[in-house]
C-alpha positions in Angstrom: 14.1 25.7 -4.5 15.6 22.3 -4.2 18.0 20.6 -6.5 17.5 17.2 -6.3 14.2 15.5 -5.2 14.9 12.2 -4.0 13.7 10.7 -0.5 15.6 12.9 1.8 14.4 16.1 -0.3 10.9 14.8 0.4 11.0 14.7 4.4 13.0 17.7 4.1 9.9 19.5 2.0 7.3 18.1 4.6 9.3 20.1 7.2 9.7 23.2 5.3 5.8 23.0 4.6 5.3 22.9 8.3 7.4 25.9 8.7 4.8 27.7 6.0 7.4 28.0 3.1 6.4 27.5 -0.6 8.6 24.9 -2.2 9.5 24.5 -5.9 11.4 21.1 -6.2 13.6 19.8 -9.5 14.8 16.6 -10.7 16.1 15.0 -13.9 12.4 13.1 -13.9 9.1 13.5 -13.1 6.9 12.0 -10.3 10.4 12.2 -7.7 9.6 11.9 -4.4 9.9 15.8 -2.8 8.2 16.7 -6.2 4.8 15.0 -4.8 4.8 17.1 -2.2 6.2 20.7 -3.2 4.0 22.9 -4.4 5.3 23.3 -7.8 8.4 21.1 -9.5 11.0 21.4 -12.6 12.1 18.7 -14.6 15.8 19.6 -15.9 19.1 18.2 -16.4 20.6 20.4 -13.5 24.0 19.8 -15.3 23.2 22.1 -18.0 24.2 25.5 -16.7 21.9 27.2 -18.9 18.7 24.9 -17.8 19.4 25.8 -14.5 19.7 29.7 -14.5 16.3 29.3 -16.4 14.7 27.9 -13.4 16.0 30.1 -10.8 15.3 33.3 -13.3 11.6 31.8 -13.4 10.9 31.1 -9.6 13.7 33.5 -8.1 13.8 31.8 -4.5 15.5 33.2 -1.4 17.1 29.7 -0.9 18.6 27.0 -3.1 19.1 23.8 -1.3 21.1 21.4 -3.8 20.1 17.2 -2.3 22.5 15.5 -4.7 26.4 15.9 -6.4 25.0 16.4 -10.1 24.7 19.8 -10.2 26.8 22.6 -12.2 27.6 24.2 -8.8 29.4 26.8 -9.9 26.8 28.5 -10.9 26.1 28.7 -7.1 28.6 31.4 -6.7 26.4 33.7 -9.2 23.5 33.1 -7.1 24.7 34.5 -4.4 25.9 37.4 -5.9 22.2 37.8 -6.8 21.3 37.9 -3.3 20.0 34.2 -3.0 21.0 31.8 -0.2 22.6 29.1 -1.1 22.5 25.9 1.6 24.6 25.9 3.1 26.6 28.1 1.3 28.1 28.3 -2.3 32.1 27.6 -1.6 30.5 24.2 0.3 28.4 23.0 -2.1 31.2 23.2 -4.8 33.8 21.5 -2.2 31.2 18.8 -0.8 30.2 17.4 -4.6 34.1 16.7 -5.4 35.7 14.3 -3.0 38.7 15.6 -4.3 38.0 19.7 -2.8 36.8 18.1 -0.1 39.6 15.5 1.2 42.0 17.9 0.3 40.7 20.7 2.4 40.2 18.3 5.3 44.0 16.3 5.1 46.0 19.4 3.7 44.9 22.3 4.7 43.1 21.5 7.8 45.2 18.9 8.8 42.5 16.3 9.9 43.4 12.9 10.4 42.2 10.7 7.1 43.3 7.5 5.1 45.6 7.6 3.1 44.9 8.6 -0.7 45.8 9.2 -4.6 43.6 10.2 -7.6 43.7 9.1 -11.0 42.2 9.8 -14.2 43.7 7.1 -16.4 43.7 3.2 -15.8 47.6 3.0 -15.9 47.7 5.7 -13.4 44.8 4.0 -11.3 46.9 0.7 -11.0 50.1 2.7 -9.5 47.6 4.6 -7.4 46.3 1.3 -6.0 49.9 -0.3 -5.7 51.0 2.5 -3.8 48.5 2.3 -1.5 48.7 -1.2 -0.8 45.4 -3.8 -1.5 43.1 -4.0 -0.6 41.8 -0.3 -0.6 38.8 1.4 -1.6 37.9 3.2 -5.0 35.2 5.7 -5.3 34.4 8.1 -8.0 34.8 11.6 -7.1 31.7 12.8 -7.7 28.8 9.9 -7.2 25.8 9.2 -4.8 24.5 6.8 -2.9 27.3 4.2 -2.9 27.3 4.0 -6.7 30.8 3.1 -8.3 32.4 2.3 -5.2 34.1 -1.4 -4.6 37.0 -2.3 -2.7 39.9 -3.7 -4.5 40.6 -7.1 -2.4 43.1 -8.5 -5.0 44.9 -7.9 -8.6 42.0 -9.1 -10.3 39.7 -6.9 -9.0 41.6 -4.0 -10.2 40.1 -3.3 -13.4 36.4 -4.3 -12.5 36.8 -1.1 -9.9 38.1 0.9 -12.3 35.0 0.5 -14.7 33.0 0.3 -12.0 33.7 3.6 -10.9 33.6 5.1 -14.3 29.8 4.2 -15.2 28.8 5.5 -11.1 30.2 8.6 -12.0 28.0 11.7 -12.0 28.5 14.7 -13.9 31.1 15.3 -16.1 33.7 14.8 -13.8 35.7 11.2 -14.7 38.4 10.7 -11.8 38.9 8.4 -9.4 40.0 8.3 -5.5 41.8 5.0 -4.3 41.8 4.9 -0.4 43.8 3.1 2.0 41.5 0.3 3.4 41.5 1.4 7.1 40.5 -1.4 9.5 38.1 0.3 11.8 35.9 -0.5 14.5 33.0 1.4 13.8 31.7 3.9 11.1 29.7 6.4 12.5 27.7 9.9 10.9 27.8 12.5 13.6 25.1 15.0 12.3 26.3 18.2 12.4 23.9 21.5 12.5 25.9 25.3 12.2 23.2 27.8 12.9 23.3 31.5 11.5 23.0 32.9 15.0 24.1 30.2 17.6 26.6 27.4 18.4 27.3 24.3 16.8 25.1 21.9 17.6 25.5 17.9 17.5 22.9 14.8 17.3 24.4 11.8 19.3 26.9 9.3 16.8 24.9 7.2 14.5 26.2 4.0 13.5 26.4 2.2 10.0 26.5 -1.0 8.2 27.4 -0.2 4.4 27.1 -2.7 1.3 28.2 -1.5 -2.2 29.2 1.7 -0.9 25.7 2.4 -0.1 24.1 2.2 3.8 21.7 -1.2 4.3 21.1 0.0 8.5 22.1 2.9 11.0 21.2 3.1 14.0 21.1 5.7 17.2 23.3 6.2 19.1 26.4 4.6 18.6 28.5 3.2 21.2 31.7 5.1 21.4 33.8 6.3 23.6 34.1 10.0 24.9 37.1 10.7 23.5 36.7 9.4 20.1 33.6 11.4 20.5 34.9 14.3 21.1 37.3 14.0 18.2 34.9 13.6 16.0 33.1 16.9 17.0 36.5 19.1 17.1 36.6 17.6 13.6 33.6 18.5 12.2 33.4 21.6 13.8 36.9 22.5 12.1 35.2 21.6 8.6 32.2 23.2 8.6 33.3 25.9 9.9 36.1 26.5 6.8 32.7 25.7 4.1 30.6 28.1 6.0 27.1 28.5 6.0 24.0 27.4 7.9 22.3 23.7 7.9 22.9 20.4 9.0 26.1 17.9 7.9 26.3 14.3 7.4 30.0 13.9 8.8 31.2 10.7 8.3 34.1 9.3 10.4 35.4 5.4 10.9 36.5 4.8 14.7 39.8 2.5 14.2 42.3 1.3 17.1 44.4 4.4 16.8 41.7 6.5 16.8 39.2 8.9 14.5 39.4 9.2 11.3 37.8 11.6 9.1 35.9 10.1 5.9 33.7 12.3 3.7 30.9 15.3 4.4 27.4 15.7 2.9 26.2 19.6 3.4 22.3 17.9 3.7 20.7 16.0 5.8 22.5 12.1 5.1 20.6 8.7 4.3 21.8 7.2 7.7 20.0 10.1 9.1 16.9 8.4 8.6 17.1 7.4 11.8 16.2 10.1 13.3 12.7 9.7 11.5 12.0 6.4 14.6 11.7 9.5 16.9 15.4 9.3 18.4 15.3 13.0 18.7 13.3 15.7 19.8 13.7 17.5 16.0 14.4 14.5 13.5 17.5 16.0 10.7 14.9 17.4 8.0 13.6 19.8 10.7 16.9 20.3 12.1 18.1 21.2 8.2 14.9 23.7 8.0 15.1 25.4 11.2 18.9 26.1 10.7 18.3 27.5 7.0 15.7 29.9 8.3 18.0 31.1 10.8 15.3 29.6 13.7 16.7 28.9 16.5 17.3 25.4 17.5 17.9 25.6 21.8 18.9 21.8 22.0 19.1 18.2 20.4 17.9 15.7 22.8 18.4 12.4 22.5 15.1 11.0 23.3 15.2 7.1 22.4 17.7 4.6 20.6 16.5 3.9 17.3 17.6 2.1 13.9 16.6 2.0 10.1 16.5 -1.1 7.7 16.8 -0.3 4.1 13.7 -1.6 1.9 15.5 -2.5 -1.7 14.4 -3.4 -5.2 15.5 -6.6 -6.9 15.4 -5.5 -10.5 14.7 -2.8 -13.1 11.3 -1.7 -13.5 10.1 1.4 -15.6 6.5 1.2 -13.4 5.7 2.3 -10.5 5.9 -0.8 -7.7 3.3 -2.5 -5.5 4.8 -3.4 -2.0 3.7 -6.5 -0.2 4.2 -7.5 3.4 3.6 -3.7 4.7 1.0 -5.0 7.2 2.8 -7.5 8.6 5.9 -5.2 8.7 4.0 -2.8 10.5 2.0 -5.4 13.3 4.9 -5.4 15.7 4.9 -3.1 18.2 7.0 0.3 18.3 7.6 0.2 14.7 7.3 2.0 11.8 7.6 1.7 7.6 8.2 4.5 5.3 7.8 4.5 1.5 9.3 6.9 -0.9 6.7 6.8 -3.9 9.9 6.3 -6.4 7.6 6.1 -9.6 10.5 3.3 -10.5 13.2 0.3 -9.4 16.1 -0.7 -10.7 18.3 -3.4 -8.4 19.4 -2.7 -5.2 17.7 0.6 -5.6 16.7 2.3 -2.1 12.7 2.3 -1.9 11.7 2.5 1.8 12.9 2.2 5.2 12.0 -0.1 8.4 12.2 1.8 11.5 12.1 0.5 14.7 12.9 2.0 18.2 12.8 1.8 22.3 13.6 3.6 25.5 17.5 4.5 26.1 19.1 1.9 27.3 17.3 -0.7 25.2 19.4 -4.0 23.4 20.9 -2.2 20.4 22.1 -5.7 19.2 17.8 -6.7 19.1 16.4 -3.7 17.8 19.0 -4.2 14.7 17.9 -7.7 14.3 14.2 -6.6 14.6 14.6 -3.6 12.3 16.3 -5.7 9.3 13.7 -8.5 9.7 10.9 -6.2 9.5 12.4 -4.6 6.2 12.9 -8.2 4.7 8.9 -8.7 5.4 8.4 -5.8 2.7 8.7 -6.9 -0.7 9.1 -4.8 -3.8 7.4 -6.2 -7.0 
């Protein structure tokens, strides 16, 4: 059963159907994208604790995969008392969808590197957070997805815009900030993380980000860093995983800075920037990583096979139809290049509805295949 049916939940479904398994996806709407390729689908607000027991007393899967933060995940904890498996695991779904469990565990108790940080829950406690860290910072809501309700705070004036911001991207019930110290970094990187059941931690080679509105425009694969920082960033995300536990594949965000690695935030799922991985960069791309790991299948290497990068496709306004997309064949005419469209049944601005991908042998000019990936999005219009 998967919670959540967005665009990731719908590669992710394509690989568990090639893998033979029987799929029963849920979202708060109908026509999502995984739902129009399960084989069955709910439509529930996943928030209500009672709506969701329902569902799971209905279909009783062996495995719930949750693909987004709005989910009453305690419930999680229940379910595997029941003998279900949760993905990866109950204790890291509740810590991954509060930014709060989640830095903490990471800064305090595992003592990772990380900026520096305060919560608030009030708007006179948010302005001393943010004058105690210093402007400008960054302000995201605890629990949110997708880049929604975070901004960075560049000067006094911005201060209560990010605080409202960050209220209304909210998800869930939970209304509480985190203002972060603005860390001026090189790079920003996802290193994609896979824990097996029965086997060693595996990783897929850096991928780079550009983000705009908290949200990812491009990544691309690999990312130029250096060995160390490298191998920072896997000590790191080995050390986190391993305290959540489980099986599957983690978006582990870091930013490279000067003085080194910093750890950022964790998704237990396969991540957006991970998209990447659909231009045929690796031998399995993340959603077959994600299935083979949850099935306990074993998973003998990640190969890095070509460098790769993705273009975000994005709506320019609200529409309660379902879109017609121009400027796919051109899009599509160059050479080593691909377009993928979710089948969101509507837009709303700056809404995610497809991807350009784009790719070439290793070695290849990262620096053009950006260039080439972004212009082939901005060929695919969304009306």
């Amino acid at each position: 059963m998967l919670l959540g049916s967005g665009e990731l939940g719908k590669e992710f479904v394509i690989a568990l159907q090639r893998l033979g398994q029987y799929v029963v996806a849920a979202d708060s709407y109908e026509g999502a994208p995984a739902m129009q390729v399960a084989h069955e689908f709910e439509v529930i607000n996943m928030l209500d604790a009672t709506s969701l027991d329902a569902i799971v007393a209905k279909h009783k899967p062996d495995l719930i995969v949750p693909e987004i933060e709005a989910i009453r995940t305690e419930r999680f904890f229940d379910y595997e008392k029941q003998g279900i498996q949760v993905v990866p695991s109950a204790k890291a779904a509740n810590y991954t969808m509060n930014r709060k469990l989640i830095r903490d565990l990471a800064a305090k108790e595992l003592g990772l590197k990380t900026a520096k940080y305060f919560y608030a829950t009030e708007f006179e406690q948010f302005k001393t957070a943010v004058m105690n860290i210093g402007i400008p910072c960054i302000v995201k809501p605890l629990m949110s997805s997708s880049g929604k309700g975070q901004s960075v705070v560049k000067t006094v004036y911005d201060i209560e815009y990010a605080w409202n911001y960050a209220m209304e991207g909210s998800r869930g019930d939970v209304k509480e900030v985190i203002v972060e110290e603005f860390i001026h970094f090189q790079s920003e990187i996802t290193l994609l993380t896979v824990t097996q059941k029965n086997g060693a931690t595996l990783f897929c080679a850096p991928i780079g980000h550009r983000q705009e509105r908290g949200d990812y425009q491009e990544s691309w694969q690999p990312c130029d860093i250096s060995e160390k920082d490298l191998k920072d960033a896997q000590s790191m995300a080995e050390s986190v995983t391993k305290a959540l536990g489980g099986a599957g594949i983690w978006g582990v965000e870091f930013f490279i800075a000067a003085d080194g690695v910093y750890f950022s935030e964790l998704s237990p799922r396969p991540h957006d920037t991970g998209m990447v991985t659909l231009a045929g960069t690796q031998n399995l791309n993340e959603f077959e990583l994600h299935a083979r790991a949850i099935l306990g299948l074993p998973i003998p290497k990640i190969e890095l096979l070509q460098y790769g990068v993705s273009a975000v496709i994005l709506a320019k306004r609200t529409a309660e139809n379902y879109p017609v997309f121009t400027g796919v064949e051109q899009a599509i005419s160059e050479p080593k290049s691909d377009i993928k469209l979710f089948g969101k049944p509507t837009t709303r601005k700056h809404r995610r509805m497809g991807v350009s991908l784009v790719y070439d042998s290793i070695g290849s000019d990262m620096k053009s295949l950006r260039a080439k990936a972004f212009k082939l999005a901005s060929k695919v219009k969304v009306s």
